[in-house]
mmCIF file of the N, C-alpha and C atoms, coordinates in Angstrom:
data_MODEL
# 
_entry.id   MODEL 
# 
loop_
_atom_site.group_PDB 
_atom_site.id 
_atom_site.type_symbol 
_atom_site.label_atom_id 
_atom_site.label_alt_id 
_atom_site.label_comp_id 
_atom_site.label_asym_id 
_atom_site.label_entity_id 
_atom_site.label_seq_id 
_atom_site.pdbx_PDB_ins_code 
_atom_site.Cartn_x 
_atom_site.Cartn_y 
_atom_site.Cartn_z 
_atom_site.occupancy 
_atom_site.B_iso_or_equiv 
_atom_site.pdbx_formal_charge 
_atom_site.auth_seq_id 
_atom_site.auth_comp_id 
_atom_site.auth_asym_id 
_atom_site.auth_atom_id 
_atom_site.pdbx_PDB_model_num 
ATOM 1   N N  . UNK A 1 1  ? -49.056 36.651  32.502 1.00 0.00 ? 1  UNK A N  1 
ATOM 2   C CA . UNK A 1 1  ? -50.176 35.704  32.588 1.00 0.00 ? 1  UNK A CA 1 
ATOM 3   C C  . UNK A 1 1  ? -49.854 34.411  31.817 1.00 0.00 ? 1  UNK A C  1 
ATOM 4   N N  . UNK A 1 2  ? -49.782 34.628  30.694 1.00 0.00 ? 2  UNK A N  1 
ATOM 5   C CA . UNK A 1 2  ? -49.031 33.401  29.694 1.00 0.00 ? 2  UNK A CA 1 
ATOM 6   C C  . UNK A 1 2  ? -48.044 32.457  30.573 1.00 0.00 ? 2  UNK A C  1 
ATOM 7   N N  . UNK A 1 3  ? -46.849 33.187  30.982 1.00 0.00 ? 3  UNK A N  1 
ATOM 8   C CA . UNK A 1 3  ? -45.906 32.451  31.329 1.00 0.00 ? 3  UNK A CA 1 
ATOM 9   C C  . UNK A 1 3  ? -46.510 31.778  33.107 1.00 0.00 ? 3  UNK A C  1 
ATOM 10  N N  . UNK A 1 4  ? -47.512 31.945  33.626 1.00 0.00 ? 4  UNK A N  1 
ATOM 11  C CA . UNK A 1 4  ? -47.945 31.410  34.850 1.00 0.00 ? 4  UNK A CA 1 
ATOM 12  C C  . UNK A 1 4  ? -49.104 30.443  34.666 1.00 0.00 ? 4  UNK A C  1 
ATOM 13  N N  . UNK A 1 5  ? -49.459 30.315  33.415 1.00 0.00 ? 5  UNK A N  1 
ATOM 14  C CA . UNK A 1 5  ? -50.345 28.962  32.973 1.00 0.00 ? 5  UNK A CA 1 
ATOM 15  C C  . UNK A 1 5  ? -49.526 28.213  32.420 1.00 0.00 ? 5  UNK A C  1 
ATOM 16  N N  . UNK A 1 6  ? -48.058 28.615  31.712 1.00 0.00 ? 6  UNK A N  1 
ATOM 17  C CA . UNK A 1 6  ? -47.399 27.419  30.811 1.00 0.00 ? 6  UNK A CA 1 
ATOM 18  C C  . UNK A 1 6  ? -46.739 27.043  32.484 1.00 0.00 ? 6  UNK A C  1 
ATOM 19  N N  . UNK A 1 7  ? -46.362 27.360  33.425 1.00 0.00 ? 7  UNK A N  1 
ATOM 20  C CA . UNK A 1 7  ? -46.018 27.155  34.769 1.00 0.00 ? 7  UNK A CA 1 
ATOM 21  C C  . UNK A 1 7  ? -47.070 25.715  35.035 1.00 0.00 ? 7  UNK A C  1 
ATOM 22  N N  . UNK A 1 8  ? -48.476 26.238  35.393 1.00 0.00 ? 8  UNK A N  1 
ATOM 23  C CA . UNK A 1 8  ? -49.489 25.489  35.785 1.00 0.00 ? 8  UNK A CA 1 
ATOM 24  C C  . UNK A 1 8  ? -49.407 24.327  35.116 1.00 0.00 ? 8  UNK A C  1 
ATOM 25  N N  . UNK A 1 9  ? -49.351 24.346  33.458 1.00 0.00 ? 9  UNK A N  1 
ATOM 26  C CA . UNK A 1 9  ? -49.620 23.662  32.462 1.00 0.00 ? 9  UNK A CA 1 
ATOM 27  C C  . UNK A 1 9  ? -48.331 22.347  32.727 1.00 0.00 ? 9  UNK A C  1 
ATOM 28  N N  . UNK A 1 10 ? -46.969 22.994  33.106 1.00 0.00 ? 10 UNK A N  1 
ATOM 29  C CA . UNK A 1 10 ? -46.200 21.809  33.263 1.00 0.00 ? 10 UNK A CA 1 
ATOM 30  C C  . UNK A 1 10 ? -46.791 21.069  34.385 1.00 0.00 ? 10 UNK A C  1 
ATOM 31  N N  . UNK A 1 11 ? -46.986 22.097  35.597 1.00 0.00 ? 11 UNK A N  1 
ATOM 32  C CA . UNK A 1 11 ? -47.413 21.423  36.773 1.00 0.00 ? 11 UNK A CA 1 
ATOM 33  C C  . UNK A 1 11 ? -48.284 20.527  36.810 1.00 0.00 ? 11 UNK A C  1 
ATOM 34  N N  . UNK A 1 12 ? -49.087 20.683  35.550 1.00 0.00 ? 12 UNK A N  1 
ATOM 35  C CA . UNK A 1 12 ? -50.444 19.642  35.814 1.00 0.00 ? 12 UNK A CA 1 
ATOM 36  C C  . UNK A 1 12 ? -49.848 18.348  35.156 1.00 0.00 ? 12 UNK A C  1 
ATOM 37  N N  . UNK A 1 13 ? -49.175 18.443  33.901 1.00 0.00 ? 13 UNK A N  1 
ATOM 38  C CA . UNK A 1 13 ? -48.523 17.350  33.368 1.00 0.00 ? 13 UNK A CA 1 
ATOM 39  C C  . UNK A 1 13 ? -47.486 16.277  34.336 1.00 0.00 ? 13 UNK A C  1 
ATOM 40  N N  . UNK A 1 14 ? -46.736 17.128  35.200 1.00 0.00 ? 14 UNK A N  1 
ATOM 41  C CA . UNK A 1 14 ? -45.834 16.587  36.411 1.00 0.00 ? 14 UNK A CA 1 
ATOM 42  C C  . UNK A 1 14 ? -46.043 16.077  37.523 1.00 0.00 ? 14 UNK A C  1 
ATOM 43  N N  . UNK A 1 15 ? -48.037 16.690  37.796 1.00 0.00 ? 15 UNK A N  1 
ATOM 44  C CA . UNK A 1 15 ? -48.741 15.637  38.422 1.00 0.00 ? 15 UNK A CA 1 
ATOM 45  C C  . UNK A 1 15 ? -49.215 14.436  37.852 1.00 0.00 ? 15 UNK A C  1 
ATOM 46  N N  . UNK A 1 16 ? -49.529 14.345  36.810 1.00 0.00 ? 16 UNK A N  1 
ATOM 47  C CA . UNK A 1 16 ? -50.117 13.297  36.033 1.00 0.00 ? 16 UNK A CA 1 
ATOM 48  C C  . UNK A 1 16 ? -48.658 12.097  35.921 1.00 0.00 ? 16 UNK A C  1 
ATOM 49  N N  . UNK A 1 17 ? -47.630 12.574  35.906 1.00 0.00 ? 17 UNK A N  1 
ATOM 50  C CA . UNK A 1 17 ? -46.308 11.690  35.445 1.00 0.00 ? 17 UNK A CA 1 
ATOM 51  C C  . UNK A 1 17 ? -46.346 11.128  36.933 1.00 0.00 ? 17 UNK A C  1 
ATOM 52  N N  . UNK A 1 18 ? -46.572 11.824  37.884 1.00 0.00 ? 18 UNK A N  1 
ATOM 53  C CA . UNK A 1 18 ? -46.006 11.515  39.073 1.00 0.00 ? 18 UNK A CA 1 
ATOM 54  C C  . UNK A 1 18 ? -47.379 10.280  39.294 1.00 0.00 ? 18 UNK A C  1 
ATOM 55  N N  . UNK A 1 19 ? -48.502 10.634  39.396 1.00 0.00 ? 19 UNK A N  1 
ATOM 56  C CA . UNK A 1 19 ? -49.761 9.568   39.456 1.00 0.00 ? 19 UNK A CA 1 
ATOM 57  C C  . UNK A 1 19 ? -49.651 8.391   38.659 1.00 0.00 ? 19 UNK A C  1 
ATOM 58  N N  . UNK A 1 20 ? -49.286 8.713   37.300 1.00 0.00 ? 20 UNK A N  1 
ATOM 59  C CA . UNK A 1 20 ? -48.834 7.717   36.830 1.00 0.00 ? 20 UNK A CA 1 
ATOM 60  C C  . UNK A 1 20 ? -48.048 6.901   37.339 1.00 0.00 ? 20 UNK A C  1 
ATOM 61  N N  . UNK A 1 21 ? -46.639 7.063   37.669 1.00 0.00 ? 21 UNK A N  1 
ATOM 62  C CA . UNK A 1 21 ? -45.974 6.647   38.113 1.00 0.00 ? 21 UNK A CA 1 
ATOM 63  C C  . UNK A 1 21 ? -45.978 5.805   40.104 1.00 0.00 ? 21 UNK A C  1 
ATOM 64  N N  . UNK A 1 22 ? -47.350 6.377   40.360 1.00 0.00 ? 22 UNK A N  1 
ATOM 65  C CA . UNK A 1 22 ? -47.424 5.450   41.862 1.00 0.00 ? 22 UNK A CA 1 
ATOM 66  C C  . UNK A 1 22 ? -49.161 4.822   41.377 1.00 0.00 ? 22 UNK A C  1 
ATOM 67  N N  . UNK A 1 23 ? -48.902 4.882   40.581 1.00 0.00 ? 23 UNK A N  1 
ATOM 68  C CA . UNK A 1 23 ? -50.290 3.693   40.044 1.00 0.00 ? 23 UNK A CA 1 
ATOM 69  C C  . UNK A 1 23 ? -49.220 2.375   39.377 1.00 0.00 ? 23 UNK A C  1 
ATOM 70  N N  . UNK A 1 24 ? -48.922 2.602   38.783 1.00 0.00 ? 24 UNK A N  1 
ATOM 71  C CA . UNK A 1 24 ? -47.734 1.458   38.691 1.00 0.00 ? 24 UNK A CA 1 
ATOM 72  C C  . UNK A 1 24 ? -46.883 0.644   39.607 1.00 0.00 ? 24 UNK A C  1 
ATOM 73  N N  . UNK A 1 25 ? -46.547 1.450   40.166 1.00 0.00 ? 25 UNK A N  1 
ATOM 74  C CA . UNK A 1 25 ? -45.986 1.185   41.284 1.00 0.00 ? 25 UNK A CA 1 
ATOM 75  C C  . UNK A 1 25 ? -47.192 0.156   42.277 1.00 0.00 ? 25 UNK A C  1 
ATOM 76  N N  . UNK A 1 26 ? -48.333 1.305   42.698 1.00 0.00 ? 26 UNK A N  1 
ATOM 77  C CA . UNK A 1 26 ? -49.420 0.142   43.039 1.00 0.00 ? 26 UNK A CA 1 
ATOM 78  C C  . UNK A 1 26 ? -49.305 -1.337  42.146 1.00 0.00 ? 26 UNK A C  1 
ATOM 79  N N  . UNK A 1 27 ? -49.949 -1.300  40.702 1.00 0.00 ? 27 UNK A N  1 
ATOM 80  C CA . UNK A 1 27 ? -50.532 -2.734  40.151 1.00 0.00 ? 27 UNK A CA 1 
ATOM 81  C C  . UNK A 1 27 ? -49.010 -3.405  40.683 1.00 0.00 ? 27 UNK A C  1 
ATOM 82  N N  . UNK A 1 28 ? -47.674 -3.011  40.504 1.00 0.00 ? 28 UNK A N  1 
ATOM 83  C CA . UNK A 1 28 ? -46.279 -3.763  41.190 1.00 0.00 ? 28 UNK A CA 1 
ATOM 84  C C  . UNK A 1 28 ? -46.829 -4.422  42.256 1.00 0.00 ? 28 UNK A C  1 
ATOM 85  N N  . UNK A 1 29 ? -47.204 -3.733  43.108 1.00 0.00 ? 29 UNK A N  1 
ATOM 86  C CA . UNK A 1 29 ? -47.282 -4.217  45.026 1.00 0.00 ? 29 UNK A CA 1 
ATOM 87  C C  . UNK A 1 29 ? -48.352 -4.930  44.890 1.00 0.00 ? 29 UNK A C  1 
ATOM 88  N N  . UNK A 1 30 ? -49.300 -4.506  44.298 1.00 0.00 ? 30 UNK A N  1 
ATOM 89  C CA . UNK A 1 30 ? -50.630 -5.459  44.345 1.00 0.00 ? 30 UNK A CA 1 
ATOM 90  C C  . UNK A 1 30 ? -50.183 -6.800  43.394 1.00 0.00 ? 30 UNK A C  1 
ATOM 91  N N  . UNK A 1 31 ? -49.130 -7.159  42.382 1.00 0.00 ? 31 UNK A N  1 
ATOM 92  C CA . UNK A 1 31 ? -49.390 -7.996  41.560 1.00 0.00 ? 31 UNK A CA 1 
ATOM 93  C C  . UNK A 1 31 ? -48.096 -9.108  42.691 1.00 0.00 ? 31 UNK A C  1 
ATOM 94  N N  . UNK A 1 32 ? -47.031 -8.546  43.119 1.00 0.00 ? 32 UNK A N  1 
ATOM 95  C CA . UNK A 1 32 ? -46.553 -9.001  44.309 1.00 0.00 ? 32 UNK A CA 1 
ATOM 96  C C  . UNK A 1 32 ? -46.583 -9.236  45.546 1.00 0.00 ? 32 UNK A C  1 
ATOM 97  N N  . UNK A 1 33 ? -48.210 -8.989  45.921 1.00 0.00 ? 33 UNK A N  1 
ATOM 98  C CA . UNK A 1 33 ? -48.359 -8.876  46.944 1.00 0.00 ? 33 UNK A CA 1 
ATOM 99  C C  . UNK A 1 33 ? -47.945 -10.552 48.284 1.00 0.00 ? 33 UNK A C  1 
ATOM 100 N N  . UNK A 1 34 ? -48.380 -11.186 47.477 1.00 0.00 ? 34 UNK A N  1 
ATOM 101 C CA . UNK A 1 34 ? -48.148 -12.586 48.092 1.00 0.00 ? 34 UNK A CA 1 
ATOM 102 C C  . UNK A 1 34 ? -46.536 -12.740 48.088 1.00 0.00 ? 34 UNK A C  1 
ATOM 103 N N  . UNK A 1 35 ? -45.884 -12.251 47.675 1.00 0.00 ? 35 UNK A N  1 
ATOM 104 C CA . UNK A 1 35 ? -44.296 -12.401 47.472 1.00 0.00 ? 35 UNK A CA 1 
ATOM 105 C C  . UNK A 1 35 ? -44.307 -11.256 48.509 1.00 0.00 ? 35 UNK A C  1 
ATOM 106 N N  . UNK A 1 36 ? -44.554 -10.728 48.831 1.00 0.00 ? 36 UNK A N  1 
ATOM 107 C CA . UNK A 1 36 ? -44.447 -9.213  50.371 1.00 0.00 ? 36 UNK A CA 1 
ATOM 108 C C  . UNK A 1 36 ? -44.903 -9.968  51.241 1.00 0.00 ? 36 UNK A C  1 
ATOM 109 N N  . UNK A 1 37 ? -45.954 -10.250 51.173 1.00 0.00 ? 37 UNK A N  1 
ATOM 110 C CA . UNK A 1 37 ? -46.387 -11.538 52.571 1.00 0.00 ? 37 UNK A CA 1 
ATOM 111 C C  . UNK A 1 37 ? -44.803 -12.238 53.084 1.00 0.00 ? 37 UNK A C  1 
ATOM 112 N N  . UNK A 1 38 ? -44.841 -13.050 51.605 1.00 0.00 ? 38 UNK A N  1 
ATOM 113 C CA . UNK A 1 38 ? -43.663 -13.877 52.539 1.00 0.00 ? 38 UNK A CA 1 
ATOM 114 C C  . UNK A 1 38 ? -42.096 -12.960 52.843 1.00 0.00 ? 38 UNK A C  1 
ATOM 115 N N  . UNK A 1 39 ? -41.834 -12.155 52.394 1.00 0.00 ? 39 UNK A N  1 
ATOM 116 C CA . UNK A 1 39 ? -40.685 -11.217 52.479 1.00 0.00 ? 39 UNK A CA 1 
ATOM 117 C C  . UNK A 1 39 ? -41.508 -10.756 54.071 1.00 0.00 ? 39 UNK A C  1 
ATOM 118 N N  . UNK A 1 40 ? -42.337 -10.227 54.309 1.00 0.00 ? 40 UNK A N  1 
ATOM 119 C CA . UNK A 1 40 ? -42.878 -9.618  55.327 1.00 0.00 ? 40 UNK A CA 1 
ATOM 120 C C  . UNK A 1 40 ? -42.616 -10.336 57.117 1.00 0.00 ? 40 UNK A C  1 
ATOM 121 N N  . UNK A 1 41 ? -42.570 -11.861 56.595 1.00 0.00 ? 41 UNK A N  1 
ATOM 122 C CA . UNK A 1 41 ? -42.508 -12.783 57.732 1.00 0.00 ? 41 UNK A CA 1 
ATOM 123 C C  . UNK A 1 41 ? -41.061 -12.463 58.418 1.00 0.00 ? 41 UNK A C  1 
ATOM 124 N N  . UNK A 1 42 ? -40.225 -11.532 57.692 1.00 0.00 ? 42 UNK A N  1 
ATOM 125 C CA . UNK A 1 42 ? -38.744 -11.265 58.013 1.00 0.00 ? 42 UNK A CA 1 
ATOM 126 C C  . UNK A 1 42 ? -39.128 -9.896  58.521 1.00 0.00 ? 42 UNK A C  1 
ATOM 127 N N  . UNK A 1 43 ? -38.755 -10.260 59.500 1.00 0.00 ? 43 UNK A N  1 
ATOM 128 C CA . UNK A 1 43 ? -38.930 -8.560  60.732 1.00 0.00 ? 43 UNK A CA 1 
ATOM 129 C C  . UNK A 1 43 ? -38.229 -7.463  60.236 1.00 0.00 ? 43 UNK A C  1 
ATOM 130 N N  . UNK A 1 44 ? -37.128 -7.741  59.472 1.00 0.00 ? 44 UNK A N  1 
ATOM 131 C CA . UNK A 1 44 ? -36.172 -6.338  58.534 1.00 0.00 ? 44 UNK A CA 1 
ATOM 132 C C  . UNK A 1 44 ? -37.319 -5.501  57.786 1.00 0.00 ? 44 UNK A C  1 
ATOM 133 N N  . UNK A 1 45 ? -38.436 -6.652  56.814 1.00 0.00 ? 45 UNK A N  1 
ATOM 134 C CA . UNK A 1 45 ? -38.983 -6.048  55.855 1.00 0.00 ? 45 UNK A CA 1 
ATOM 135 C C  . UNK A 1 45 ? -40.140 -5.313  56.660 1.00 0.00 ? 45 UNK A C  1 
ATOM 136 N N  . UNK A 1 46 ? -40.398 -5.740  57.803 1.00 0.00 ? 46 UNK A N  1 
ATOM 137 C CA . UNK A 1 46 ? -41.949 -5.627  58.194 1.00 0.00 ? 46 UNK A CA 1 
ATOM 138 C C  . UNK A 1 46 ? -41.475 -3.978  59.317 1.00 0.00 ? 46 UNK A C  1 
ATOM 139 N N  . UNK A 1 47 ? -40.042 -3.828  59.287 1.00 0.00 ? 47 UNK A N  1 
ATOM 140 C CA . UNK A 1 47 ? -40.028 -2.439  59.895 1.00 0.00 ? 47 UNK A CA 1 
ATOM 141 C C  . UNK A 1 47 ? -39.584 -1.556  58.852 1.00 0.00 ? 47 UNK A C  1 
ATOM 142 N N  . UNK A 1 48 ? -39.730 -1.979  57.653 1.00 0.00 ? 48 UNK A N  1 
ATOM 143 C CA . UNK A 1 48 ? -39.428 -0.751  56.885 1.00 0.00 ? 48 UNK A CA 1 
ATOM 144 C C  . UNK A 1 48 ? -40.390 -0.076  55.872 1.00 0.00 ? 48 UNK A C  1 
ATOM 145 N N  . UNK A 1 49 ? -41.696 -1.447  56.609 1.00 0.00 ? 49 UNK A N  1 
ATOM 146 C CA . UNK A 1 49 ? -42.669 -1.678  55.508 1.00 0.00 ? 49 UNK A CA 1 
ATOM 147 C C  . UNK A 1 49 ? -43.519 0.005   55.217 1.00 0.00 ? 49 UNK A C  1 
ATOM 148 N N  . UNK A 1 50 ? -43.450 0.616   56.918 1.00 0.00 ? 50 UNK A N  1 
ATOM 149 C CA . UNK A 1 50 ? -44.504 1.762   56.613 1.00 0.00 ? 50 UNK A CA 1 
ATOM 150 C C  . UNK A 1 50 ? -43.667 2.667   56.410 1.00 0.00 ? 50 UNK A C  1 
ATOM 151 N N  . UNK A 1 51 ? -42.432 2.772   56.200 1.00 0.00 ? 51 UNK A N  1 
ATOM 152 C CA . UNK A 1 51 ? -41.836 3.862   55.064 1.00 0.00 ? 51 UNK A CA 1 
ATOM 153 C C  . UNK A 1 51 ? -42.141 3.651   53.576 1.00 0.00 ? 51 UNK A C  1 
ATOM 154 N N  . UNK A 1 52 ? -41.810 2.241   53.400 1.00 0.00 ? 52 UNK A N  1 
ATOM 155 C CA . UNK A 1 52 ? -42.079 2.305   51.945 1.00 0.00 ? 52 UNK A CA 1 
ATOM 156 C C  . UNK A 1 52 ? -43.587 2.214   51.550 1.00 0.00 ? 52 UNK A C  1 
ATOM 157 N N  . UNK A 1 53 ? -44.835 2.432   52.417 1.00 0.00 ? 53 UNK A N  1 
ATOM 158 C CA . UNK A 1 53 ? -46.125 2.686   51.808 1.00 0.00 ? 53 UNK A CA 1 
ATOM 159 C C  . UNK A 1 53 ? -46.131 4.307   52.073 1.00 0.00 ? 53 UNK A C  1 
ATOM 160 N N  . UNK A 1 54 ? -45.603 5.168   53.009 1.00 0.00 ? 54 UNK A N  1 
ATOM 161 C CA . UNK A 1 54 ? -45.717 6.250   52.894 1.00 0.00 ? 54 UNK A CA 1 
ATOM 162 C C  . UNK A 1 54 ? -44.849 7.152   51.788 1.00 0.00 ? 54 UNK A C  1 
ATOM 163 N N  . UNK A 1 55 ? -43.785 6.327   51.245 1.00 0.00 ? 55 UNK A N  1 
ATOM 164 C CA . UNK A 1 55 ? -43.543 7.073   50.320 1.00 0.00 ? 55 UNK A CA 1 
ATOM 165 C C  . UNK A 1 55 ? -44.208 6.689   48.869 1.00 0.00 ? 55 UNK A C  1 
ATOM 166 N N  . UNK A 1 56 ? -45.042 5.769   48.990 1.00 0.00 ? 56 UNK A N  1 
ATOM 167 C CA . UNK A 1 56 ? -45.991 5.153   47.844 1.00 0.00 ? 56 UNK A CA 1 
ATOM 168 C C  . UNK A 1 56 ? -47.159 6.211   47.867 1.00 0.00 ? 56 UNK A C  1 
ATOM 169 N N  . UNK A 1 57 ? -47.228 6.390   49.084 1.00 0.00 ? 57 UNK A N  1 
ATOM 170 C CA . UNK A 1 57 ? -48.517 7.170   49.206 1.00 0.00 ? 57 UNK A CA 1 
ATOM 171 C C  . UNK A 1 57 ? -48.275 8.716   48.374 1.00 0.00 ? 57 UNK A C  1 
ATOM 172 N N  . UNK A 1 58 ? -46.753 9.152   48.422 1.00 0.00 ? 58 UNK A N  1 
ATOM 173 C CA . UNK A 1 58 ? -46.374 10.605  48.660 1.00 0.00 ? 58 UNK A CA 1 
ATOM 174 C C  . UNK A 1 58 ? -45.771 10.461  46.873 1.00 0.00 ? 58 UNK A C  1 
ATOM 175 N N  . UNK A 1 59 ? -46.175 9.307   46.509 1.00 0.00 ? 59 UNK A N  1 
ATOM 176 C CA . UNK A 1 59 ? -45.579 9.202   44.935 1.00 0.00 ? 59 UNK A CA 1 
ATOM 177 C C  . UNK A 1 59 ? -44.230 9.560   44.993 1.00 0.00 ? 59 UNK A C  1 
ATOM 178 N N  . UNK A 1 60 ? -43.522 8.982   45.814 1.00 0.00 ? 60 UNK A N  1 
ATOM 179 C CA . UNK A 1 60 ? -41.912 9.325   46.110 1.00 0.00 ? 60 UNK A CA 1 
ATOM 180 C C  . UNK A 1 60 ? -41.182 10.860  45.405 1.00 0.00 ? 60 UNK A C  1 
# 
């Protein structure tokens, strides 16, 4: 029992690192967002764009 809550117990901490870590990532995209606009006007960025929000989404 012990050893399947210190399990949980990392798990919950490794979610929190990971949330952390795509909340940051958000204020990034949101504080660049006007700099993605113009990167975006380039058709390279604008087809790779919904990989890189789905792995934003998936906290990479």
């Amino acid at each position: 029992m012990g050893k399947v809550a210190g399990f949980l117990r990392t798990g919950k901490r490794k979610a929190m690192l990971i949330n952390k870590k795509s909340m940051t990532l958000r204020l990034l995209l949101t504080e660049h967002q006007h700099e993605w606009k113009e990167t975006n006007k380039n058709l390279h960025m604008s087809y790779y764009r919904p990989l890189i929000l789905l792995l934003i989404k998936n906290g990479f």
